[in-house]
Gaussian input, Z-matrix of N, CA and C with variables (Angstrom, degrees):
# hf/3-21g

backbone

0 1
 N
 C     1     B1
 C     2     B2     1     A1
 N     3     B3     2     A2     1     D1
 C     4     B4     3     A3     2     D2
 C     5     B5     4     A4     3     D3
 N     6     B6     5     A5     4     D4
 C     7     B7     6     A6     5     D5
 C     8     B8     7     A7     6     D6
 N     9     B9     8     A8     7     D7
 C    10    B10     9     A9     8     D8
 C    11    B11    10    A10     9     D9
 N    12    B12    11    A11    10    D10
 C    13    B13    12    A12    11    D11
 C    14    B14    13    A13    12    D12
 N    15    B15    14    A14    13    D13
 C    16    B16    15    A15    14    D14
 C    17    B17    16    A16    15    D15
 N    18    B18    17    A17    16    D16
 C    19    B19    18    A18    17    D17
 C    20    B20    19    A19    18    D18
 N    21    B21    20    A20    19    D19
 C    22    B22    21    A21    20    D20
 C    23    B23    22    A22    21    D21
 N    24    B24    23    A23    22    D22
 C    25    B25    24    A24    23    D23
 C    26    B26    25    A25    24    D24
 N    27    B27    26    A26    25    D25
 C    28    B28    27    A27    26    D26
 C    29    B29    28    A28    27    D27
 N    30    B30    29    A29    28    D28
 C    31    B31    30    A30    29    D29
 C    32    B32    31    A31    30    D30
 N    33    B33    32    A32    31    D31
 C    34    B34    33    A33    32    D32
 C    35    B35    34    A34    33    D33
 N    36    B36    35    A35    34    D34
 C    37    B37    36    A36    35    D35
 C    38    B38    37    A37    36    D36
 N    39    B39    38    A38    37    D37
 C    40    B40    39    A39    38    D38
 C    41    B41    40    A40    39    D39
 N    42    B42    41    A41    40    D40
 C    43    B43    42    A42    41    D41
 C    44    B44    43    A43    42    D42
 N    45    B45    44    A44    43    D43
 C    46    B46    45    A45    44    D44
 C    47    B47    46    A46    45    D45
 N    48    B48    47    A47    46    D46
 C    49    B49    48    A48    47    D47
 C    50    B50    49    A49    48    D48
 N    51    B51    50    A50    49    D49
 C    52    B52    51    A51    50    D50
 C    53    B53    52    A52    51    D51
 N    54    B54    53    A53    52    D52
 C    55    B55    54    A54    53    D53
 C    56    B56    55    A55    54    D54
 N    57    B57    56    A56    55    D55
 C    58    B58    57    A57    56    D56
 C    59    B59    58    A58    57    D57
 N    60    B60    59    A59    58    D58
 C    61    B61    60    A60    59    D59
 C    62    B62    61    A61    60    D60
 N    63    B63    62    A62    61    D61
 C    64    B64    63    A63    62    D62
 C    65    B65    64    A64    63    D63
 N    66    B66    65    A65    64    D64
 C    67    B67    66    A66    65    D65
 C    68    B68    67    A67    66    D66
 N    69    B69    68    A68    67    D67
 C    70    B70    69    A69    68    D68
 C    71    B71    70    A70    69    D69
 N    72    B72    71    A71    70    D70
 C    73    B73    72    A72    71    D71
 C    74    B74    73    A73    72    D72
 N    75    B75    74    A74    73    D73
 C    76    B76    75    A75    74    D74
 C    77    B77    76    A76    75    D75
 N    78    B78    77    A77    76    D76
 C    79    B79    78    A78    77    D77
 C    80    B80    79    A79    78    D78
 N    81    B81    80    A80    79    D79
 C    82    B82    81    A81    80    D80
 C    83    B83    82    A82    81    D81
 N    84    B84    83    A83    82    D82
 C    85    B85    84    A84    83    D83
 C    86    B86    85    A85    84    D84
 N    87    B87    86    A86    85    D85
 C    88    B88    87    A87    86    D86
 C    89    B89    88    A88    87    D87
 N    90    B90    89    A89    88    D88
 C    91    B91    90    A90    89    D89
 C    92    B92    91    A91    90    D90
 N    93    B93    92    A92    91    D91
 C    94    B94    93    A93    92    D92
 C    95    B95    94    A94    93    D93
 N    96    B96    95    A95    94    D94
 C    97    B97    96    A96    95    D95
 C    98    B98    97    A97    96    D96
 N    99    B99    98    A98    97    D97
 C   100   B100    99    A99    98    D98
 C   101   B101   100   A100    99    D99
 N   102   B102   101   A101   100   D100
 C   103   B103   102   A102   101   D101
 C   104   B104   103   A103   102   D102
 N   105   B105   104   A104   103   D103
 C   106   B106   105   A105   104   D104
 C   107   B107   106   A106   105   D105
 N   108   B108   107   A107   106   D106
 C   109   B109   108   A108   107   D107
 C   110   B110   109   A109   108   D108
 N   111   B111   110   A110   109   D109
 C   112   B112   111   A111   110   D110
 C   113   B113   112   A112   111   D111
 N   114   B114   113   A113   112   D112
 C   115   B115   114   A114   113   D113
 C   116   B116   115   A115   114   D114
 N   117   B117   116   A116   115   D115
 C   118   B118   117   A117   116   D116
 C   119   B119   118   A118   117   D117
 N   120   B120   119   A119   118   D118
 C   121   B121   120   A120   119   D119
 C   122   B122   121   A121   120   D120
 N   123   B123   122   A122   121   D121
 C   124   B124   123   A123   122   D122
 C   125   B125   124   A124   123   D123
 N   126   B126   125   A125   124   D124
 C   127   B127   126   A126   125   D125
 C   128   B128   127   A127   126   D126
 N   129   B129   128   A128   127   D127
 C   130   B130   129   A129   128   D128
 C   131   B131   130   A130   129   D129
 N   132   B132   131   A131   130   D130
 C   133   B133   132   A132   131   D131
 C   134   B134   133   A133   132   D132
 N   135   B135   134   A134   133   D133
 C   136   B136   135   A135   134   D134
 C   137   B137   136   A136   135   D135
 N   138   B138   137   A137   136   D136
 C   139   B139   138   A138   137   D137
 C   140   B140   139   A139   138   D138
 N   141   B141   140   A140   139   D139
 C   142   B142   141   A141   140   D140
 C   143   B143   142   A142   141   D141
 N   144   B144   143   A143   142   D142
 C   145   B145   144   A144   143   D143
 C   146   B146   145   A145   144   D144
 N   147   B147   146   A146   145   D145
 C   148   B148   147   A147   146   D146
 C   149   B149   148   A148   147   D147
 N   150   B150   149   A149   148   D148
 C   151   B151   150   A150   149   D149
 C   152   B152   151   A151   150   D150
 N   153   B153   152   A152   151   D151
 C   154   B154   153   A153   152   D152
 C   155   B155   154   A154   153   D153
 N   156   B156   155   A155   154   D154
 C   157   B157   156   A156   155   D155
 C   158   B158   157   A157   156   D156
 N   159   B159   158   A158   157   D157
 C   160   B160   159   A159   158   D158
 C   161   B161   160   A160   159   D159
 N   162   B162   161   A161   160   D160
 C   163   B163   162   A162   161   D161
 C   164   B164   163   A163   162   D162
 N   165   B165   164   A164   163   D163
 C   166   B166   165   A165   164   D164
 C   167   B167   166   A166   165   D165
 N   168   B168   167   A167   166   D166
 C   169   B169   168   A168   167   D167
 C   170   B170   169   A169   168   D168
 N   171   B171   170   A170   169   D169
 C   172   B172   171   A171   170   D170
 C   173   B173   172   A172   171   D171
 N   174   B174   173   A173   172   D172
 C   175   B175   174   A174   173   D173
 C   176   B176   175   A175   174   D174
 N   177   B177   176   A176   175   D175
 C   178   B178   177   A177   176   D176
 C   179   B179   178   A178   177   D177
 N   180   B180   179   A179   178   D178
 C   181   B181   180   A180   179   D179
 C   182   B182   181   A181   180   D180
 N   183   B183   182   A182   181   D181
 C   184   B184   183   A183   182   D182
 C   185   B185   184   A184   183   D183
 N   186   B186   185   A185   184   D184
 C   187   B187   186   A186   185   D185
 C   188   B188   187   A187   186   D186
 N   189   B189   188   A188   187   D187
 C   190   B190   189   A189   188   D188
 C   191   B191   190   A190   189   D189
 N   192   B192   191   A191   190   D190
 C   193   B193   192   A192   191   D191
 C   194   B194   193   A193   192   D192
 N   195   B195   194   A194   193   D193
 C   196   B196   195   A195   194   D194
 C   197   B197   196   A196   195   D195
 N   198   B198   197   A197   196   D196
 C   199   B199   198   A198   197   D197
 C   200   B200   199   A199   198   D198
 N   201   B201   200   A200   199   D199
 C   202   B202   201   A201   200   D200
 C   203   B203   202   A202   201   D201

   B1=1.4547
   B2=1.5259
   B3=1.2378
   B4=1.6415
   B5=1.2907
   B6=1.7354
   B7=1.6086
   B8=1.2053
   B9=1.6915
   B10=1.6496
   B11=1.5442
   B12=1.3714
   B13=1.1585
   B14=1.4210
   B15=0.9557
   B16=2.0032
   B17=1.6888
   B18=1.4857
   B19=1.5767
   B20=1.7657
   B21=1.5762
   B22=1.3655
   B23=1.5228
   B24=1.2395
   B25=1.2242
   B26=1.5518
   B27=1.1618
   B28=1.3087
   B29=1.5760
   B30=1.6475
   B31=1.1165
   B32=2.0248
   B33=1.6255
   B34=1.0128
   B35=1.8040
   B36=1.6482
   B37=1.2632
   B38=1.1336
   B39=1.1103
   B40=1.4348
   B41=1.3595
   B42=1.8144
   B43=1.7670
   B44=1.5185
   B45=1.6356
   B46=1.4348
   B47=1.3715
   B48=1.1894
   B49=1.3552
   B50=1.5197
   B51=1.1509
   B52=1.2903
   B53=1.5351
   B54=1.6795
   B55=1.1824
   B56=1.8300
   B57=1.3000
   B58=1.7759
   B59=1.8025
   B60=1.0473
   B61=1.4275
   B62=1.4131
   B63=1.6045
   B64=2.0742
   B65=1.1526
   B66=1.3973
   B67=1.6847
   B68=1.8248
   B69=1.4416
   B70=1.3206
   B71=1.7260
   B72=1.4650
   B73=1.2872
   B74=1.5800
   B75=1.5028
   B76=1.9539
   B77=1.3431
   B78=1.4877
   B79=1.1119
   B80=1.7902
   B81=1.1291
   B82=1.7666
   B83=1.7090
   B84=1.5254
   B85=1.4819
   B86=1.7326
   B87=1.5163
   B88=1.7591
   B89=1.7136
   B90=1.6477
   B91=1.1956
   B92=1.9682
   B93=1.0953
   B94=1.7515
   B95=1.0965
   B96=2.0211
   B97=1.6695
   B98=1.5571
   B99=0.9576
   B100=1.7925
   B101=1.3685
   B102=1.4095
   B103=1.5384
   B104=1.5578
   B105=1.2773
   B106=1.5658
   B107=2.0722
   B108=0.5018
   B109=1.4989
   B110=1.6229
   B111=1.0390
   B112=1.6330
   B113=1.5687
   B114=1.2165
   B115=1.5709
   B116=1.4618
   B117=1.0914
   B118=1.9944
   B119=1.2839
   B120=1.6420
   B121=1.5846
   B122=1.5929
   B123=1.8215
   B124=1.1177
   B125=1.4713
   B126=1.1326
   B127=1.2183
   B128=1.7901
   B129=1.6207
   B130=1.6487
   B131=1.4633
   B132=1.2641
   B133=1.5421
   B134=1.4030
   B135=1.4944
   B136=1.1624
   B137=2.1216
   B138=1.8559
   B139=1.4888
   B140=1.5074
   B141=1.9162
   B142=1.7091
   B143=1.7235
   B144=0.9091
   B145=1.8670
   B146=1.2566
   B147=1.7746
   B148=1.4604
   B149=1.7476
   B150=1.2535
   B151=1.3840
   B152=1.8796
   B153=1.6368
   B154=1.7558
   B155=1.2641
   B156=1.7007
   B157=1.8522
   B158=1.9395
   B159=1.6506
   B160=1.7671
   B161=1.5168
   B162=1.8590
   B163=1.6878
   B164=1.6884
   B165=1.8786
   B166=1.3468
   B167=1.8078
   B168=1.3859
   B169=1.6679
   B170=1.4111
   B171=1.6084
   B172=1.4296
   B173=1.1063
   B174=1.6115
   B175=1.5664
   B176=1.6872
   B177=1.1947
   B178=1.5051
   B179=1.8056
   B180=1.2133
   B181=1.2430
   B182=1.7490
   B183=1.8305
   B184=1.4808
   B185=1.7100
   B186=1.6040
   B187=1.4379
   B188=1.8350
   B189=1.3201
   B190=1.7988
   B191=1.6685
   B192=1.1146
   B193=1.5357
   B194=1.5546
   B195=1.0111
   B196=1.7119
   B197=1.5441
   B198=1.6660
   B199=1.6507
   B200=1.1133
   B201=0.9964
   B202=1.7274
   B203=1.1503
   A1=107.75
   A2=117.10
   A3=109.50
   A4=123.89
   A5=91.14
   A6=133.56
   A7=92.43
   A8=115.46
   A9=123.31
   A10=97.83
   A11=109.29
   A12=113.24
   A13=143.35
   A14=117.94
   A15=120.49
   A16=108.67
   A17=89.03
   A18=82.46
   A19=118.95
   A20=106.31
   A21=99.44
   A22=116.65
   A23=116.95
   A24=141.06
   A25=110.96
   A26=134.65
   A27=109.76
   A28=111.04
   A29=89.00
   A30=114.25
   A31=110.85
   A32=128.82
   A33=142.04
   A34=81.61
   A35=114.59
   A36=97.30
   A37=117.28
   A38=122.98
   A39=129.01
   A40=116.30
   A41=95.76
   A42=94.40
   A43=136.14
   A44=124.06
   A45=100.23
   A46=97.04
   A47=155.60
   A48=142.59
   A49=106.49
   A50=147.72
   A51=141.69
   A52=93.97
   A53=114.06
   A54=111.85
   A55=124.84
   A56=115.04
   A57=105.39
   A58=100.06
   A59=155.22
   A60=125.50
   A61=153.91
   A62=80.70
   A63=99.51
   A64=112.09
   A65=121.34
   A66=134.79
   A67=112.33
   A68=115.91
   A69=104.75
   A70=78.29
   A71=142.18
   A72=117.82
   A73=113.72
   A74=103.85
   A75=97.94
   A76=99.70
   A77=139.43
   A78=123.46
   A79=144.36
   A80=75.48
   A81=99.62
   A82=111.14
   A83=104.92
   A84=130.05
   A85=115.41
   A86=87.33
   A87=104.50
   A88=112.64
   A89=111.10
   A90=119.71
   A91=87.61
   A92=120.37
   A93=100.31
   A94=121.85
   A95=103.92
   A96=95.29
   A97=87.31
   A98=135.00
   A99=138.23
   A100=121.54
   A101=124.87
   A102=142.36
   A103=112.53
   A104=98.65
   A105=126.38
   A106=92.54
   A107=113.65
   A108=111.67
   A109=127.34
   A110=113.43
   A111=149.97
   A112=101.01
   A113=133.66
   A114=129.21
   A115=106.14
   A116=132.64
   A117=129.89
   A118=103.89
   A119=126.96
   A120=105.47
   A121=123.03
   A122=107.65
   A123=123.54
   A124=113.61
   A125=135.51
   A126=138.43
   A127=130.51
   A128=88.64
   A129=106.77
   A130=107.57
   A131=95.63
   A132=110.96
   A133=113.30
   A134=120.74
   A135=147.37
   A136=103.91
   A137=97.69
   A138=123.21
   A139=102.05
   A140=105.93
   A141=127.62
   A142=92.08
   A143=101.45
   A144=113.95
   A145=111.54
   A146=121.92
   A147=141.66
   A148=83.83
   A149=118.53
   A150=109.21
   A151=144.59
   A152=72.99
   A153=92.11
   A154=121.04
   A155=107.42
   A156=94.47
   A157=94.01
   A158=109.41
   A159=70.13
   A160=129.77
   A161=105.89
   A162=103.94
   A163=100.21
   A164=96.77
   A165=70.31
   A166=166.59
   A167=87.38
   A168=87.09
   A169=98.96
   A170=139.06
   A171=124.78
   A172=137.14
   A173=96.46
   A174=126.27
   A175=122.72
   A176=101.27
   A177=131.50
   A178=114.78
   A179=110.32
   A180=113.32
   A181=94.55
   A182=105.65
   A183=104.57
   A184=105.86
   A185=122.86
   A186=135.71
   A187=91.68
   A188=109.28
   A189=111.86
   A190=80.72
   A191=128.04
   A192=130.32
   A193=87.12
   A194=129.46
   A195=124.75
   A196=124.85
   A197=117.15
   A198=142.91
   A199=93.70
   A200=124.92
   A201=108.20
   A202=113.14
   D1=105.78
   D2=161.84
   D3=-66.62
   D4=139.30
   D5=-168.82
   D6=-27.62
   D7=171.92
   D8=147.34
   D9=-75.01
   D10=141.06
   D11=146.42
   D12=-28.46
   D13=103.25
   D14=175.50
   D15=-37.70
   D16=120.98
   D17=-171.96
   D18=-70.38
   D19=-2.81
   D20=138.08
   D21=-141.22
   D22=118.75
   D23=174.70
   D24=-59.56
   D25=-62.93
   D26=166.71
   D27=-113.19
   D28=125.67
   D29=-164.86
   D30=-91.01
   D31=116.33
   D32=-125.65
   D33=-96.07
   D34=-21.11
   D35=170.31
   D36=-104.38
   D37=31.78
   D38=164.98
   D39=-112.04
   D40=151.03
   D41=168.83
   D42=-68.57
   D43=142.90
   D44=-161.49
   D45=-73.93
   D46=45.90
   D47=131.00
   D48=-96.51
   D49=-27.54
   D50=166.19
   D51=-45.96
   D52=-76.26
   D53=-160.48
   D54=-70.61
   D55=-19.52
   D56=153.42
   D57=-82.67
   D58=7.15
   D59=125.57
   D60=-67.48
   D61=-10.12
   D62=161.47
   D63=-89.77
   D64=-36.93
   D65=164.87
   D66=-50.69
   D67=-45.24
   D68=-158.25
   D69=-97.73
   D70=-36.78
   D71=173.93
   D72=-37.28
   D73=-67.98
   D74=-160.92
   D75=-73.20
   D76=-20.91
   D77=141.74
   D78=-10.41
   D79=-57.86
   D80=-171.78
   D81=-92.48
   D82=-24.80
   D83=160.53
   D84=-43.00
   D85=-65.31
   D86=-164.89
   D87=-76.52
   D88=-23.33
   D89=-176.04
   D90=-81.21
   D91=-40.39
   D92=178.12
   D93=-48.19
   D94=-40.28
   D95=-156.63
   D96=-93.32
   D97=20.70
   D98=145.90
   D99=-94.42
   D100=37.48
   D101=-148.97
   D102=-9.65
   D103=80.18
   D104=168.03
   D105=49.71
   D106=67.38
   D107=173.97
   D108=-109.60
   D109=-5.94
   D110=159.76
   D111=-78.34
   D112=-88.05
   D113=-176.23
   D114=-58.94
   D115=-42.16
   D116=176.66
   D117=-56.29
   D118=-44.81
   D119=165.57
   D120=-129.01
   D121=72.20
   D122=171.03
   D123=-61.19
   D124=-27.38
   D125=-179.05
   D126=-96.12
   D127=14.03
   D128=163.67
   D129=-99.80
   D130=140.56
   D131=155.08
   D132=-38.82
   D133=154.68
   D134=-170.24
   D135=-58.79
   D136=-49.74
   D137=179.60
   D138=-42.70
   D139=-58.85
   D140=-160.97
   D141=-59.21
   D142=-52.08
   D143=-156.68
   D144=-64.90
   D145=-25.09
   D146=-167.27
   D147=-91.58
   D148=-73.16
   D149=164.46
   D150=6.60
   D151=-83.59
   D152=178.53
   D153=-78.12
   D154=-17.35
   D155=-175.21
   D156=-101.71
   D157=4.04
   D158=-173.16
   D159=-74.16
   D160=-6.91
   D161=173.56
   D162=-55.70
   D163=-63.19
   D164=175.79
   D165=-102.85
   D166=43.11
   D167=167.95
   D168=-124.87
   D169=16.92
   D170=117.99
   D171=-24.89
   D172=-59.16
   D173=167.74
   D174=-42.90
   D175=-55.13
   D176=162.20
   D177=-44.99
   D178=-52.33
   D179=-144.97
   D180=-92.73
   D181=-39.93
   D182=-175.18
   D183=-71.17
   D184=-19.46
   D185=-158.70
   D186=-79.75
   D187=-23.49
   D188=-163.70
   D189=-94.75
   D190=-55.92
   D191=-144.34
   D192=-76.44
   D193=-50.39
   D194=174.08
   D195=-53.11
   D196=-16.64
   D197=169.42
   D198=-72.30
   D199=-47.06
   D200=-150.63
   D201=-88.71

């Protein structure tokens, strides 16, 4: 399950390669625990991609709200 987010993500004393490597880590984190569904359709439009994942991070969102 990827982290919460750093409540600041890019961090002003860090280098910007430090900080797009904390970005593309939980990045690459959150698209797993969404079973890779972000890299399977890298080559849709922004529209296609908003599309196909909203079952699942419905899915996502009622599965967290039912945890707590």
């Amino acid at each position: 399950m990827a982290k919460t987010p750093p409540k600041l993500l890019f961090n002003k004393n860090k280098t910007i390669e430090s900080n797009y490597n904390e970005f593309e880590k939980y990045v690459k984190q959150l698209d797993k625990d969404f079973g890779n569904i972000l890299l399977q359709n890298i080559d849709k439009s922004p529209d296609e991609i908003r599309e196909i994942t909203k079952d699942v991070i419905n899915n996502f969102i009622n599965k967290k709200m039912s945890n707590e």
